[in-house]
N, C-alpha and C positions, 0 to 999 in steps of 0.2 A: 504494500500500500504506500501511495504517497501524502505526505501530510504538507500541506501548502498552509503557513500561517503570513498572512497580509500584515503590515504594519499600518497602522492609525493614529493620528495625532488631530485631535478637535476636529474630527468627520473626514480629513483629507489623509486618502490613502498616498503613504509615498516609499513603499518599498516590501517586497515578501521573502519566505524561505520557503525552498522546497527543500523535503526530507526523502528518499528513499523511491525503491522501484515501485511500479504501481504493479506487479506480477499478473497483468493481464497476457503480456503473452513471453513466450521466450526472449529472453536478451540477445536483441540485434534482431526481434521481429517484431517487438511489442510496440503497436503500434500508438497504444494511448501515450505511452513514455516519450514518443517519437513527435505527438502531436505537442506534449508540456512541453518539450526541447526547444522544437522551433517558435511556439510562441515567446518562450521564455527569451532566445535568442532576439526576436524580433524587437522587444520592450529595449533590450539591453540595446541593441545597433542603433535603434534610435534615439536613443535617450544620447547617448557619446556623439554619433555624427548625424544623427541628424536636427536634434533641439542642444546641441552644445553643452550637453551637462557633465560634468562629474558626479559619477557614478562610484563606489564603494561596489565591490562585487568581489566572490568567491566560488568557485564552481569548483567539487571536486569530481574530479572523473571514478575515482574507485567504488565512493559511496553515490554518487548520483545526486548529493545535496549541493545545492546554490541558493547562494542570499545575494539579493541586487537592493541595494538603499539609493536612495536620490535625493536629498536635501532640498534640490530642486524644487521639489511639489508641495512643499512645504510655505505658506506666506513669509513666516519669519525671516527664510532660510534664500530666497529670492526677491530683488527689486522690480524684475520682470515681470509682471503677472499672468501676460500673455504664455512665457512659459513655463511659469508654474502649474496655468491652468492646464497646458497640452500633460506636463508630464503628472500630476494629480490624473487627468482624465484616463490615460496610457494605463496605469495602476489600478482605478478604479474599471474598466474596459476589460483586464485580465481576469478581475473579480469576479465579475460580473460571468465571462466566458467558462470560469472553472467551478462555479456553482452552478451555470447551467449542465457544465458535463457531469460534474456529482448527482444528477436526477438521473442519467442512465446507468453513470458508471460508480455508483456509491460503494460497491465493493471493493475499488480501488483507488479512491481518493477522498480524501479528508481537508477541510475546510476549519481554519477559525481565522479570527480576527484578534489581534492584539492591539488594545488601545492604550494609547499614555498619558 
């Protein structure tokens, strides 16, 4: 199972962890794992090049956990707001897409949210 905790601070999501395989299907065939991968990749590519942020990230390949933080989405933490709001939305957008997958695939993915 994968456990995905979101980070929260005063309603704006601006960073999560993924924990572990989701064992839907074999290693190097498991497609749900394949789908968190690239969305997960996707948030990270453009949070770096394409809304200019500095990112905090750790990906480990053995256990399969990664945490992406962005300060960025954060108000306090950006003068911008414009892209505060894209990367808050970016984070809340993953949420959103990995609670819809948890209504099919609840056997393999776990959800919470951690507020500060």
């Amino acid at each position: 199972m994968t456990k995905i905790t979101f980070f929260r601070k005063n309603g704006n999501f601006w960073g999560f962890r993924e924990e572990g395989h989701t064992g839907f299907g074999e290693e190097g065939d498991d497609i749900l794992c394949s789908a968190l991968s690239a969305m997960t990749m996707l948030i990270l590519n453009t949070l770096e090049a394409s809304y200019g942020c500095s990112v905090d990230y750790v990906i480990d390949d053995e256990t399969a956990d990664i945490t992406i933080k962005c300060l960025s989405a954060l108000p306090e933490h950006s003068d911008d707001e414009n892209k505060q709001f894209a990367c808050e939305g970016l984070f809340r957008g993953y949420f959103l897409q990995i609670n819809d997958l948890c209504d099919e695939y609840y056997e393999f993915l776990d959800v919470d949210v951690l507020d500060e």
